[in-house]
C-alpha positions in Angstrom: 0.0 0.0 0.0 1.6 3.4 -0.8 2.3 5.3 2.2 0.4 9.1 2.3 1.8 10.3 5.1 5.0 10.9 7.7 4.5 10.2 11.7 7.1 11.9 14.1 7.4 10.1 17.0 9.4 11.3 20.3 9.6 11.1 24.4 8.1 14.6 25.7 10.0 14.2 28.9 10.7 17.4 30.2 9.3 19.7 27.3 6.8 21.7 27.8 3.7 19.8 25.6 2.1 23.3 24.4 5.8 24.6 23.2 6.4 20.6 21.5 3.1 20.9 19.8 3.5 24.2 18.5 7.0 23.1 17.2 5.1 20.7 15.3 2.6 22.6 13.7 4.6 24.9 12.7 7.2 22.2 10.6 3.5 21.4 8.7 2.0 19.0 11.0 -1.3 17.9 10.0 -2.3 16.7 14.0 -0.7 16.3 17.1 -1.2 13.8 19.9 0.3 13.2 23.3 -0.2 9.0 24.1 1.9 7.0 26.8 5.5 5.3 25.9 5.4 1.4 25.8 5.3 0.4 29.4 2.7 2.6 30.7 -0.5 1.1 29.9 -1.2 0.3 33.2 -1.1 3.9 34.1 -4.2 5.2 32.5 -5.5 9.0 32.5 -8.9 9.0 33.9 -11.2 11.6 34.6 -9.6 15.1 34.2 -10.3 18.2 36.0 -12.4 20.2 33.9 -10.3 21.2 30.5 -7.0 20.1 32.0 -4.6 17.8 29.9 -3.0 15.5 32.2 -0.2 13.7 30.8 1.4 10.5 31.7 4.6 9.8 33.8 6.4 9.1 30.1 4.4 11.0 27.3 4.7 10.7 23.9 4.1 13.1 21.2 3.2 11.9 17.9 3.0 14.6 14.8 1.8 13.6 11.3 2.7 15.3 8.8 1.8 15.3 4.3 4.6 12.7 2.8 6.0 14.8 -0.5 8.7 12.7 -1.9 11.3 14.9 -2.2 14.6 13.7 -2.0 15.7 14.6 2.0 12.8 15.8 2.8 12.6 13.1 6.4 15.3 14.1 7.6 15.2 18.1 7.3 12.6 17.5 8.7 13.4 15.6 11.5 16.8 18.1 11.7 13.9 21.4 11.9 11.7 19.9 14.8 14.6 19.1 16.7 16.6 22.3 16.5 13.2 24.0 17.4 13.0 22.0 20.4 16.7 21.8 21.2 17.1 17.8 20.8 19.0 15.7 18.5 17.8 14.4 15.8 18.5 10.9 16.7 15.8 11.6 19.6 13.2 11.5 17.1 11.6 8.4 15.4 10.2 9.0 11.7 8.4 6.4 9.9 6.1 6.3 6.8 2.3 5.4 7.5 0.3 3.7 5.5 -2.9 6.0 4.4 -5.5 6.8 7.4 -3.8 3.9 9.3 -2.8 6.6 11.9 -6.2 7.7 12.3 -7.3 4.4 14.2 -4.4 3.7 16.0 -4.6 7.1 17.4 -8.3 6.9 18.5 -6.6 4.6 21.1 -5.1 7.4 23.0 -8.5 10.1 22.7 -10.3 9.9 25.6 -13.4 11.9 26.9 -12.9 15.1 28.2 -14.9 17.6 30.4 -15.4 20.9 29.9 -17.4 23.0 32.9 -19.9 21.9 34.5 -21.5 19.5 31.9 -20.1 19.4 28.5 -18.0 16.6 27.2 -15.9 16.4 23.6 -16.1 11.8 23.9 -15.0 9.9 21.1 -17.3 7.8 19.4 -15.4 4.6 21.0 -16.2 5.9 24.9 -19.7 6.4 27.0 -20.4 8.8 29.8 -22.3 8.1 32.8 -22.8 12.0 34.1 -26.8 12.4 33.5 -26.8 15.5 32.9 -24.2 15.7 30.0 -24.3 17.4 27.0 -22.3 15.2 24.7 -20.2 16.3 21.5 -19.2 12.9 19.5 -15.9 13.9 18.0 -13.0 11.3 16.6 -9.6 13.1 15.5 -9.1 13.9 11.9 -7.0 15.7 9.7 -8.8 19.2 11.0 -7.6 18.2 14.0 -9.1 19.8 17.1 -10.3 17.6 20.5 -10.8 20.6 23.2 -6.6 18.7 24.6 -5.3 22.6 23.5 -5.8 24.8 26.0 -6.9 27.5 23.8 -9.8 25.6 22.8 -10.4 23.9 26.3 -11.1 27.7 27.2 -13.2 27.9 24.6 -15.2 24.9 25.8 -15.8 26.2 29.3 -17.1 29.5 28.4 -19.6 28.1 26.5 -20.9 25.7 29.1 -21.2 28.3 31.4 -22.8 30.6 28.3 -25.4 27.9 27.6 -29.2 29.1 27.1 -28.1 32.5 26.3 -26.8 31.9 22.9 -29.1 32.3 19.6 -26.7 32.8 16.4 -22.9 32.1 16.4 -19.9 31.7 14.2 -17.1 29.6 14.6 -14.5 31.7 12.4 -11.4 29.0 11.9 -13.6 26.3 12.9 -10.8 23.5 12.6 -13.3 20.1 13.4 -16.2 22.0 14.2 -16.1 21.6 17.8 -17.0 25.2 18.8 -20.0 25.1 16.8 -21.1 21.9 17.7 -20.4 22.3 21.1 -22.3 25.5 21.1 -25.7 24.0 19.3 -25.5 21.0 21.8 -25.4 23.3 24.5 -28.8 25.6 22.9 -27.5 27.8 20.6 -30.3 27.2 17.6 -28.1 28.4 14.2 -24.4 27.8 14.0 -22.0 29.5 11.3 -18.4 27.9 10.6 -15.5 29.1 8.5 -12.5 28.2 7.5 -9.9 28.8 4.8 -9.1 25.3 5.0 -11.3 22.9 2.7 -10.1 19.9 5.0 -12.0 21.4 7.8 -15.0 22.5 6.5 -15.2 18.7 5.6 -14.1 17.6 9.0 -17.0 19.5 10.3 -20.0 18.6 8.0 -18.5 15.3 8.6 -18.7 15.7 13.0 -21.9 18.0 12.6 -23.8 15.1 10.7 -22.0 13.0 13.5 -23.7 14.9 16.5 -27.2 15.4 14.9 -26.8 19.2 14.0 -26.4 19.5 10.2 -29.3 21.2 10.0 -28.6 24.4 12.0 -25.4 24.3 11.3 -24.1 25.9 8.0 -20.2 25.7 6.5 -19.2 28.6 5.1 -16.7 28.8 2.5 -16.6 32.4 1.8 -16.3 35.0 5.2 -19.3 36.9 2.7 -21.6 34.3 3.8 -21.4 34.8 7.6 -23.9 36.3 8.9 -24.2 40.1 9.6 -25.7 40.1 13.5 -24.2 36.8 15.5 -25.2 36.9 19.0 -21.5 35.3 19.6 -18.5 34.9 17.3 -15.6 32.6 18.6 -12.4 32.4 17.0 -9.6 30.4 18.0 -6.3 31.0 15.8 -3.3 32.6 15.7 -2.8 36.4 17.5 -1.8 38.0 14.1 -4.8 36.7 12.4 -6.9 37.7 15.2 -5.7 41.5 14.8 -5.9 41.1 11.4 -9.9 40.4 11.5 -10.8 42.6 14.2 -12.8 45.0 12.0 -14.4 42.1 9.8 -15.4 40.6 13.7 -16.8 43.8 14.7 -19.0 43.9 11.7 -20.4 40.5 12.2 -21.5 40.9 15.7 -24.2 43.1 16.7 -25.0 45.5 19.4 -24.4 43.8 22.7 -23.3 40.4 21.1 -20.5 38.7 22.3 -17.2 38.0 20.5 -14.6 35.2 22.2 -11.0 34.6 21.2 -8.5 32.7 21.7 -5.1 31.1 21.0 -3.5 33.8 22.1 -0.3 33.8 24.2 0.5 36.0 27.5 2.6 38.3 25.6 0.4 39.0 22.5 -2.6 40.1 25.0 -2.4 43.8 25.3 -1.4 44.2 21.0 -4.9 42.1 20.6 -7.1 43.7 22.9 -6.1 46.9 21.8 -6.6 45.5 17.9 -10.5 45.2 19.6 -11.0 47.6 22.1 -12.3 50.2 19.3 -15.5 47.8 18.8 -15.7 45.7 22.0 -15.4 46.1 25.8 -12.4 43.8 25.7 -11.3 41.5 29.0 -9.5 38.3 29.9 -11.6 35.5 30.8 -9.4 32.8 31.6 -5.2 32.0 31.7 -4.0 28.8 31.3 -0.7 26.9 30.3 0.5 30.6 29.3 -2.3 30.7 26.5 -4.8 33.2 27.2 -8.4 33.8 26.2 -10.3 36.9 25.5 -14.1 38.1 25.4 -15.6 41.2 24.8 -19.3 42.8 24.4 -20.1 44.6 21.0 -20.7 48.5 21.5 
């Protein structure tokens, strides 16, 4: 079987696992995930704190990434990761996987997570006995995106603790879809997602079918088709995007709405409120693992 894709496998040991994964994205990773090293399966992860990734004694990070064929290609890349995250080389394992192999092995190591008071991101593999959860079905995918970053676990929580007061929202960089899912699960009646990226707005007709919600939730391939007056807009990207938008943000929410973002780190938070704060009464929610999240009411 021809082999679609690279896997980058390496300990974690005492790297931080935001600072690894970022390292990975940024060499073109397609998805990241943290499992345990041979040896530790009898130390599972159970039941985490609300949005907290707990890792293992030994943790393992595992980065996919598009197979090209050029000639050197495996090991500049292997050379780039590890310069980035001050290794050698020879401390990560590369290997060629056959195509959407890794995408069942890694279901392995996805677990259910909780998010506030009652909303869980399960895979389809796991059940949850809490009675009063709210449930979003979600299995890793290329538009990868599980609520494990803490960007988007922040995103998670806010809207458990928004639920009921949510009518219209867009997801802008929606990724899987989880935002938008999450936030019809949790009341919300219409849903708006966009991304750039034509894998992800598959990934999340795909997970919206999944969880029930096609029908109030529409993917957008053009930013023209959002919606002019969202009750909420969430986005969860990059800082210089997010500055980038803030005008095209402001225009999509209306008076009083709501606007959440996220992905941002500790020393980008002043340059993107400020990017904001002509539009929106702009203040930090939340701080976690160094990554901050904002949130802001439309003038």
């Amino acid at each position: 079987m021809p082999h679609h894709h690279l896997e980058l496998v390496f300990d974690l040991g005492a790297l931080d696992a935001q600072i690894a994964e970022a390292a990975c994205f940024d060499a073109g990773a397609l998805a990241v995930t943290l499992s345990s090293t041979p040896g530790d399966g009898e130390l599972p992860v159970l039941e985490p704190q609300p949005g907290e990734v707990r890792l293992w004694p030994r943790t393992r990070m595992q980065a996919l990434f598009q197979a090209v064929g050029e000639p050197g290609r495996e090991s500049a890349l292997r050379a780039a990761v590890a310069a980035r995250l001050g290794l050698d080389a020879e401390q990560l394992a590369l290997r060629a996987v056959p195509e959407r192999a890794w995408e069942r092995e890694w279901l392995r190591d996805f677990h259910a997570l909780r998010f506030g008071e009652r909303l869980w991101i399960c895979p389809q593999h796991e059940t949850v006995e809490q009675s009063s959860a709210v449930i979003v079905r979600l299995d890793p995918g290329l538009a990868f995106g599980t609520g494990t970053h803490a960007s988007t676990a922040l995103c998670l929580e806010w809207l458990d603790a928004a639920a009921g007061a949510i009518d219209v929202i867009v997801d802008y960089g929606c990724g899987s879809g989880i935002l938008a899912i999450a936030a019809l699960k949790l009341g919300a009646r219409r849903a708006y997602a966009f991304d750039h990226d034509p894998q992800a707005r598959l990934a999340t007709a795909e997970n919206a079918a999944r969880n029930g919600v096609s029908e109030r939730l529409r993917v957008c391939e053009r930013v023209a088709d959002l919606p002019a007056r969202c009750d909420l807009l969430l986005a969860n990207i990059l800082a210089a995007v997010l500055i980038g938008e803030a005008e095209r943000f402001a225009a999509c929410v209306r008076s009083g709405g709501e606007l959440v973002v996220s992905g941002i780190l500790v020393a980008e938070e002043g340059e993107v409120a400020a990017a904001f704060a002509k539009w929106f009464d702009m203040r930090r929610f939340a701080l976690r693992d160094g990554w901050v999240a904002l949130c802001g009411t439309r003038c």
